[in-house]
N, C-alpha and C positions, 0 to 999 in steps of 0.2 A: 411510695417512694421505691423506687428502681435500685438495685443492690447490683453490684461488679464481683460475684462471688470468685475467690480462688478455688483450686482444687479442693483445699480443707475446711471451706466454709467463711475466712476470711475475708472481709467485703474492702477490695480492691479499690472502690470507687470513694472511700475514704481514707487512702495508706497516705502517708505524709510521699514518701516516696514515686506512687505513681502522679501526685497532685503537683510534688512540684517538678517531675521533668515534663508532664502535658502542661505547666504555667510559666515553663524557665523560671524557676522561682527561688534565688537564690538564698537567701534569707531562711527560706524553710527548709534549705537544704542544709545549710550549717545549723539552727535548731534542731533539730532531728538529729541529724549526725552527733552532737554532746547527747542530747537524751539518751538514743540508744546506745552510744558507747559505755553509756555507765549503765542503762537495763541490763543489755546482755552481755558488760563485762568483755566490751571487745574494743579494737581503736574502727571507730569509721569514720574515715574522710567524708566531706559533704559532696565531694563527685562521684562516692558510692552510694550518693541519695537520687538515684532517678530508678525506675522501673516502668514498663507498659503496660505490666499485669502479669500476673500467674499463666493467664489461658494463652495468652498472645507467645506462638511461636517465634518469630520476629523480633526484634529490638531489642534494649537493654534490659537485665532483669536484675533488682537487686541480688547480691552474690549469691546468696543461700540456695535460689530457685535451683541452680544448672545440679545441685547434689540434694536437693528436698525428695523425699523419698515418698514422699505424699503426691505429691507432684508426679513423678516420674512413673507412678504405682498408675495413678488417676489416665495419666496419658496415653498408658500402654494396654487400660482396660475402654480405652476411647469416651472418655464421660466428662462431661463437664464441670462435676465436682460431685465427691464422694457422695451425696446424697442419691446422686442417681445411678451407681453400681448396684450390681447384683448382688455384691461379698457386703456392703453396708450391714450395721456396723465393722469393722473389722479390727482385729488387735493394732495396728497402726494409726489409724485415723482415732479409733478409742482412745488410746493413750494420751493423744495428743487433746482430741475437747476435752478430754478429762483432767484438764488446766486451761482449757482456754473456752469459757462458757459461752461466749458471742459468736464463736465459731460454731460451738454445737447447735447453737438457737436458729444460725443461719442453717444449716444442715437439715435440723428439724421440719423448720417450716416448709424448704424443698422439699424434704419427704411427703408432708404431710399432705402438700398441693397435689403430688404426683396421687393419692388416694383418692381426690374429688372426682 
C-alpha cells in the first residue's frame, strides 16, 4: 500500500480532509468538522475541511499548514518529509512523534528503506 506522507510523517492519503475536498464529499466534511472541533478544542467550519496535502504547493490547505513549523522547516531544507533530512531526528519533528506514534512509524520506515 502506497502512503501520501506529509512533511511530519502523516499519511495524507487517509486525512478525512484531503478525501473529502478530492471526493466533494460533503457529509465528511461536517463529520470531521464536529470531531475535530472537540479533539483539538477549536470551532471548525466544515468549509475548513478540504486540503490537497502537506507537499502540494498549490490549493487549499487545511489552516494549520500555511504556520506548521514542521512544514515550513521540511520545505526550506527541500525534502519531502522529515525522514529524508540530514538534521533527522531533530528537536521539532521529535517533539511532535513523540505524541504521535503513526507519524513516527511512517518516518521510520522511510528511513529505514533509504538504508537498503
Amino acid at each position: 500500500m502506497h502512503k501520501m506522507l506529509a512533511m511530519c510523517g502523516l499519511d495524507c492519503g487517509v486525512c478525512p480532509a484531503r478525501i473529502a475536498h478530492k471526493t466533494d464529499d460533503q457529509a465528511l466534511r461536517v463529520k470531521t468538522a464536529a470531531e475535530w472541533s472537540e479533539q483539538f478544542k477549536v470551532e471548525l467550519a466544515p468549509e475548513a475541511i478540504n486540503c490537497v496535502g502537506c507537499l502540494m504547493l498549490n490549493g487549499v490547505h487545511i489552516g494549520h499548514c500555511s504556520e506548521c513549523e514542521i512544514r515550513q522547516c521540511g520545505l526550506a531544507h527541500r525534502v519531502k518529509n522529515c525522514a529524508l533530512c540530514e538534521d533527522y531526528p531533530c528537536e521539532t519533528i521529535g517533539n511532535f512523534t513523540a505524541n504521535v506514534s503513526p507519524a513516527k512509524a511512517n518516518l521510520e520506515e522511510v528511513r529505514l528503506g533509504r538504508k537498503k
